[in-house]
LOPA-328108 format. One record per residue (C-alpha): chain; x, y, z. Coordinates in pm, 1 decimal, padded with zeros to 6 digits. Each point is the difference from the previous one (the first is absolute). Example, Ala and Ser with C-alpha at 12.3 -4.5 7.8 and 13.67 -1.06 7.14 Angstrom:
BEGIN
+---+----------+----------+----------+
! c !        x !        y !        z !
+---+----------+----------+----------+
! A !  01230.0 ! -00450.0 !  00780.0 !
! A !  00137.0 !  00344.0 ! -00066.0 !
+---+----------+----------+----------+
//
This chain:
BEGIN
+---+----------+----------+----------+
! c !        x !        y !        z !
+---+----------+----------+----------+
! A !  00000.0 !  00000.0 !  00000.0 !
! A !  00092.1 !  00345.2 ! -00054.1 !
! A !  00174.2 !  00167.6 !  00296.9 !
! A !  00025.1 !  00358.1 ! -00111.7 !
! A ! -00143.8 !  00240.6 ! -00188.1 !
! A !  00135.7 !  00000.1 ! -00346.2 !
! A !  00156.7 !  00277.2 ! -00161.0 !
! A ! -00231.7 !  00194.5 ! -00225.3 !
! A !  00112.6 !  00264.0 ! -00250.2 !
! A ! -00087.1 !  00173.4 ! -00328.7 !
! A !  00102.2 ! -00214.8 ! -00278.5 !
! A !  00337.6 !  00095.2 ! -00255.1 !
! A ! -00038.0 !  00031.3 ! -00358.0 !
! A !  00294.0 ! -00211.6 !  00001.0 !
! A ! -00190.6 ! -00272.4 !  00174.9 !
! A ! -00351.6 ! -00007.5 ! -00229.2 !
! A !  00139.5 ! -00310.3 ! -00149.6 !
! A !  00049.2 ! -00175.3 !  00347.7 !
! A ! -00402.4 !  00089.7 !  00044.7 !
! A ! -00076.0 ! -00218.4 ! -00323.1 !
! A !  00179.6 ! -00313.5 !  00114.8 !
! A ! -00170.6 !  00007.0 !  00343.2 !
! A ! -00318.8 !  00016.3 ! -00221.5 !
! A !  00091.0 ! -00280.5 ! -00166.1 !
! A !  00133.1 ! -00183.4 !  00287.7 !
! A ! -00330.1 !  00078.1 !  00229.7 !
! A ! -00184.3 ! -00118.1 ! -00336.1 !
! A !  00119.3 ! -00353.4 !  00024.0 !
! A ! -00179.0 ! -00112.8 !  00293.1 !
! A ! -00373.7 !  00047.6 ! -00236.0 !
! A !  00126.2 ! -00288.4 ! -00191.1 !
! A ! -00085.2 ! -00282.3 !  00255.0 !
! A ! -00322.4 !  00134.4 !  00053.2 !
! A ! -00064.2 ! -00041.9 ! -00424.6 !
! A !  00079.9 !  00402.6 ! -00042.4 !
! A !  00263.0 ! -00062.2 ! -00256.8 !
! A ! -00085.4 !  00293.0 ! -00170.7 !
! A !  00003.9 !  00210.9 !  00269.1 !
! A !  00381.7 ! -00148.1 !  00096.5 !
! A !  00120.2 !  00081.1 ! -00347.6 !
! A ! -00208.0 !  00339.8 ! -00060.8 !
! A !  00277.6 !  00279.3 ! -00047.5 !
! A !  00101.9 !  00222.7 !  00290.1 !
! A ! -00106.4 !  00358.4 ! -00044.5 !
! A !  00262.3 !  00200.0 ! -00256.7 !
! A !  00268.7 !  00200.0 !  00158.5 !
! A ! -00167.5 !  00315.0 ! -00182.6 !
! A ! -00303.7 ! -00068.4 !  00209.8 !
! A !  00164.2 ! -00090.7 !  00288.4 !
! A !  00249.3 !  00337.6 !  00000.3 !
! A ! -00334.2 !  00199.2 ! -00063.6 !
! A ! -00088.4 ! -00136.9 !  00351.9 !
! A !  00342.2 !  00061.7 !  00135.2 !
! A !  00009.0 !  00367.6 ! -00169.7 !
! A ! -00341.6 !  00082.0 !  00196.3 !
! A !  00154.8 ! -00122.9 !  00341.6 !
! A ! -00231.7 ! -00260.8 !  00006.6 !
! A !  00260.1 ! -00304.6 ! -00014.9 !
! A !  00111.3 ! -00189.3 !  00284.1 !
! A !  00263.9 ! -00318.2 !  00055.8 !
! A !  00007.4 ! -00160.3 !  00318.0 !
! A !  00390.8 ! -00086.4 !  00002.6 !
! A !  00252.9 ! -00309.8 !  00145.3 !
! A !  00300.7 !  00079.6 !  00238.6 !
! A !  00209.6 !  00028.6 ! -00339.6 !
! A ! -00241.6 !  00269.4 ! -00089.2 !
! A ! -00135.7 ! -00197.0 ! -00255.8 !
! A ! -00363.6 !  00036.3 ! -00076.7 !
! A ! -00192.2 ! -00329.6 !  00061.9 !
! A ! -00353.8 !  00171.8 ! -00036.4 !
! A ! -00206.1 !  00273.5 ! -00115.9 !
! A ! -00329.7 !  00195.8 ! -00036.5 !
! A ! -00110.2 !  00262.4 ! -00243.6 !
! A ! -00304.4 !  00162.4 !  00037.2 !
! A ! -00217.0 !  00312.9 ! -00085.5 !
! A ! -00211.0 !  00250.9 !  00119.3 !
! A ! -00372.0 ! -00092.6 ! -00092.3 !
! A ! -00186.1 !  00335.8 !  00034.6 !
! A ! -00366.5 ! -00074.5 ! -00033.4 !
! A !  00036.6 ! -00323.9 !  00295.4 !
! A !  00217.1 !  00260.1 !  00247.1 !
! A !  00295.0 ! -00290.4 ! -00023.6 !
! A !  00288.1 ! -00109.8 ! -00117.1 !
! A ! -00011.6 ! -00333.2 ! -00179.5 !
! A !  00268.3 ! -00194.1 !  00014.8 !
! A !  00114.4 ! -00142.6 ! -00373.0 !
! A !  00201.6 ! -00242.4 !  00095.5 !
! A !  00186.2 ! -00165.8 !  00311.6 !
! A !  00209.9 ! -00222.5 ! -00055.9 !
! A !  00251.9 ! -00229.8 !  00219.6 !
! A !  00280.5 ! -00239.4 ! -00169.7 !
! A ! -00069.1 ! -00339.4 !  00110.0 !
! A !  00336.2 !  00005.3 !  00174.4 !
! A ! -00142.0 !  00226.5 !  00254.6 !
! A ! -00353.4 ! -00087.1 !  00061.0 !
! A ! -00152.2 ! -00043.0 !  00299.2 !
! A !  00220.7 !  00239.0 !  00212.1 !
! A ! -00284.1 !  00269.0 !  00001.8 !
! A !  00181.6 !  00235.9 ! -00284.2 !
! A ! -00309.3 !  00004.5 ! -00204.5 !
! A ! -00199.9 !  00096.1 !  00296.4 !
! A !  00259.7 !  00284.3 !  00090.8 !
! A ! -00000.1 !  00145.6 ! -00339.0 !
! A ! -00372.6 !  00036.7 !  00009.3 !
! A !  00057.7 !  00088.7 !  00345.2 !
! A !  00233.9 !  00313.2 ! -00202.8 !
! A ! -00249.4 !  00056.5 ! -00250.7 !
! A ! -00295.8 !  00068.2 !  00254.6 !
! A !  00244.1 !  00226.1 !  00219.4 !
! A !  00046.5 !  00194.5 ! -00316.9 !
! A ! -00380.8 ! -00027.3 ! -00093.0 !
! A ! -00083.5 !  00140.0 !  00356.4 !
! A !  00265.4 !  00310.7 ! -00027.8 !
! A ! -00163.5 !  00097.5 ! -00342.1 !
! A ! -00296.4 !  00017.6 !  00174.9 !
! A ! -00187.7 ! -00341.4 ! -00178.8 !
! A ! -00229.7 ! -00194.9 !  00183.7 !
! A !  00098.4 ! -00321.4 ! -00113.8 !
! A !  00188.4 ! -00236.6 ! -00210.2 !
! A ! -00182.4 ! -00208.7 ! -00305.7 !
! A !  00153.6 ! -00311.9 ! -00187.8 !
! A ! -00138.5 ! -00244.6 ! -00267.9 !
! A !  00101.3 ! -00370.4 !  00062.8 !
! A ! -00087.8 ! -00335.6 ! -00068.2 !
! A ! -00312.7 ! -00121.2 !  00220.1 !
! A !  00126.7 ! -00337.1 !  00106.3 !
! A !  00355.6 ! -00002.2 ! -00017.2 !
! A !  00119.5 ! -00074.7 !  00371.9 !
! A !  00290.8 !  00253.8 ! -00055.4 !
! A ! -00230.3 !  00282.3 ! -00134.8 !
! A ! -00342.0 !  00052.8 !  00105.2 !
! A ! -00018.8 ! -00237.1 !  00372.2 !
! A !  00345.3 !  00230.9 !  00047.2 !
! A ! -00132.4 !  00319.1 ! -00075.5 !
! A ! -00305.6 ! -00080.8 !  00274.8 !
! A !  00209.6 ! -00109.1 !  00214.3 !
! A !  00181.5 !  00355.0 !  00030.9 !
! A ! -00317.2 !  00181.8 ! -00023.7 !
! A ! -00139.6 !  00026.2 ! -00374.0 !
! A ! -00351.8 ! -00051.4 ! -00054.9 !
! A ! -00149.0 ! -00118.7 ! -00318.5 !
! A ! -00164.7 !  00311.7 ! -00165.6 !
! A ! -00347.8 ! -00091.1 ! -00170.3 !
! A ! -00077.1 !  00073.4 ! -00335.7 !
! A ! -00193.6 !  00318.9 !  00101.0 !
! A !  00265.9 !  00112.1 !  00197.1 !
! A !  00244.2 !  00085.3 ! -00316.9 !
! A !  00077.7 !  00342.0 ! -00107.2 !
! A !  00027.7 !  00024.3 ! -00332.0 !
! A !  00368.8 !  00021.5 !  00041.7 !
! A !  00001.3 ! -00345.4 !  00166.8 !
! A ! -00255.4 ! -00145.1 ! -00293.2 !
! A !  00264.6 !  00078.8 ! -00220.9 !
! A !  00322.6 ! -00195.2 !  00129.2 !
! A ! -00238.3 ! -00248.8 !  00006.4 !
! A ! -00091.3 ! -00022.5 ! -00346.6 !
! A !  00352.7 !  00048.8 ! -00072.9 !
! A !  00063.3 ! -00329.5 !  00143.8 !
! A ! -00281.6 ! -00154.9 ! -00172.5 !
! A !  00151.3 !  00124.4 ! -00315.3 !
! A !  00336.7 ! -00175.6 !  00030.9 !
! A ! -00162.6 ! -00319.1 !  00142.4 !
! A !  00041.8 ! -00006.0 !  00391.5 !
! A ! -00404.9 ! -00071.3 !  00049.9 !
! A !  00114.2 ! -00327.6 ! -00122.2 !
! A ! -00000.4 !  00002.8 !  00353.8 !
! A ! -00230.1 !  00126.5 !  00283.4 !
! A !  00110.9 !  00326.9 !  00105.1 !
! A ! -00084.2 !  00281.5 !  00165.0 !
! A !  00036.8 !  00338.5 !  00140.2 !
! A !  00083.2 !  00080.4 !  00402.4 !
! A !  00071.4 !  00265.3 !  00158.1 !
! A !  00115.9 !  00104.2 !  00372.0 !
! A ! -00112.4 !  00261.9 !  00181.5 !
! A !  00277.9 !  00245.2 !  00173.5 !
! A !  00014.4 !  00131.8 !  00317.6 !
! A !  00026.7 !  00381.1 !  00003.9 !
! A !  00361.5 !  00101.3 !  00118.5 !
! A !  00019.1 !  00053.2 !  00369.7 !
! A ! -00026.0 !  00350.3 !  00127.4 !
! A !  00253.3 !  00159.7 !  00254.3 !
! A ! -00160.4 !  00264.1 !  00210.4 !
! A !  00153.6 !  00299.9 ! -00003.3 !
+---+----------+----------+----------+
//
């Protein structure tokens, strides 16, 4: 088990191409459950993923070495009051030690400060390592009437490149506002 917490830090340009083989290493794992696709879909482009680093909004969670082992993009979506996280993800090598928890942890810290109410994520309904995970740190499955239009549209996104193959749905978790110090 994780005895620390890990190092988290905005991600290099130098180190976009160490995001896309954790992708593809956290990807492997979908093929025992019949997800081959989903193990050999292609990790986001490093254009897409240094637009999230350019906007601040790119995290690794690092090894002693200060490697990264992990990381999370995400987004401001406006019309839901959140940020929605794009993807999280945490080479096999060091699953299970509460990184991906700490770099959601990260991204609802920086969620809070910016004055969001809570963080949103799409994921796959009954993978034990997605959705059951997500509710276990306090996501809630959104309903279909509970959308924004925003949130409608990642959706169909992912409908358009194939991941309803799949249940999957939206969540979200509610933020606490900061704490207050008297004056």
């Amino acid at each position: 088990m994780h005895t620390g917490t890990p190092l988290i830090r905005p991600v290099t340009a130098a180190e976009l191409p160490l995001l896309q083989e954790i992708e593809r290493a956290a990807g492997e794992p979908f093929r025992a459950l019949g997800m081959a696709s989903v193990a050999d879909d292609e990790p986001p482009a490093v254009a897409d993923l240094d637009r999230f680093r350019r906007a601040g909004r790119a995290w690794v969670a690092v090894d002693a070495a200060d490697v990264p082992v992990a990381y999370l993009i995400g987004e401001p979506v406006e019309d839901a009051d959140a940020d929605h996280i794009e993807q999280v993800s945490v080479h096999p090598r060091a699953a299970r030690r509460g990184i991906g928890g700490a770099l959601i942890g990260h991204a609802a810290e920086r969620a809070r400060a910016a004055g969001r109410s809570a963080l949103t994520l799409t994921t796959f309904a009954d993978v034990p390592w997605n959705a059951p995970y997500y509710a276990r740190i306090g996501f809630r499955p959104l309903a279909p009437d509970e959308l924004t239009p925003r949130l409608r549209a990642i959706r169909a996104h992912e409908a358009e490149l194939g991941l309803d193959r799949w249940p999957r749905l939206c969540m979200r978790r509610d933020l606490t506002p900061p704490a207050r110090t008297a004056p």
